[in-house]
C-alpha positions in Angstrom: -11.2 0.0 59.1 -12.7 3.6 58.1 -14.6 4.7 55.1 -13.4 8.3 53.2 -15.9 10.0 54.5 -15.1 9.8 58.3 -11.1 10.2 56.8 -12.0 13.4 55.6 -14.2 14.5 58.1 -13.0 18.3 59.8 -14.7 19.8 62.4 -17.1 22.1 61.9 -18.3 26.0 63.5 -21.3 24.6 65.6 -24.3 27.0 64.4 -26.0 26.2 68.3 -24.3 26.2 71.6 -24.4 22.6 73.3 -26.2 24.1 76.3 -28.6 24.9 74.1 -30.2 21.7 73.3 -31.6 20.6 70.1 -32.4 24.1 68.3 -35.2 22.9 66.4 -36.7 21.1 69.4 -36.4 24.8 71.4 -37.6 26.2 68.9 -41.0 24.2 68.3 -41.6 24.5 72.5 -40.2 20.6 73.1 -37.6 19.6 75.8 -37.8 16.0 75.4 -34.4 15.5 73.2 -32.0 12.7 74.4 -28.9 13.8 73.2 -27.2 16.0 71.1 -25.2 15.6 67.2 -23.4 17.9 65.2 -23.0 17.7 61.1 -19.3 17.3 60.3 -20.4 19.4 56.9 -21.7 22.3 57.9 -22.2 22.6 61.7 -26.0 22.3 62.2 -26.3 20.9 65.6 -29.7 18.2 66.3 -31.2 15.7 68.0 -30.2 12.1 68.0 -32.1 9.1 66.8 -33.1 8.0 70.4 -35.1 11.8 70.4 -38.9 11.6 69.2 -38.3 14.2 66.2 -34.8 12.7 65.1 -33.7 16.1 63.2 -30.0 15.2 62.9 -31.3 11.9 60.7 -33.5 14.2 59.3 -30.9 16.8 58.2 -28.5 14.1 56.9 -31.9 13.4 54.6 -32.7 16.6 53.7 -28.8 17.3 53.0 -26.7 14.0 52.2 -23.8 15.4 54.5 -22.2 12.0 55.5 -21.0 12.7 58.7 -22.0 13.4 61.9 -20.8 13.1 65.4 -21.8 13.6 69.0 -22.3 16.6 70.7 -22.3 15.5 74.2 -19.7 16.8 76.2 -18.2 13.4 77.1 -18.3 11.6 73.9 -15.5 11.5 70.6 -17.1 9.3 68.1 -18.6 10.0 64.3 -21.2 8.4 62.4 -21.0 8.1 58.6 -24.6 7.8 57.4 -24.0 6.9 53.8 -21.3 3.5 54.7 -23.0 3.0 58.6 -20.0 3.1 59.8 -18.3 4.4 63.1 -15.4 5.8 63.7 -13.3 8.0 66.1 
């Protein structure tokens, strides 16, 4: 079972490089993110929820976009913030 939001999902232009790290964390001096997430929306790329400054919770609060997913190399899942639901 899936909600709508991860149906219609598409996969966005990432706005930072992965080897970057989390852009906002770079650009505030920090290097202590954990891993990396990409909005399905619009292709801002932050840090996860296990990171001290949380910025891709922080964007879907500061946005609403629904959908995120991860920007690790080795991982294909999504996250739909507004249902809390997972998905592939």
């Amino acid at each position: 079972m899936t909600c709508l939001h991860l149906k219609e999902a598409t996969e966005p232009t990432p706005l930072a490089p992965y080897e970057g790290g989390c852009p906002e964390c770079v650009h505030d001096g920090y290097q202590d993110w954990v891993h990396l997430r990409i909005c399905m929306d619009c292709g801002y790329v932050g840090c996860c929820d296990s990171s001290p400054r949380q910025h891709m919770s922080r964007h879907y609060d500061g946005s609403s976009h629904p959908v995120m997913r991860s920007y690790e190399p080795s991982e294909n899942w999504k996250w739909c913030f507004v249902d809390e639901m997972l998905g592939a």
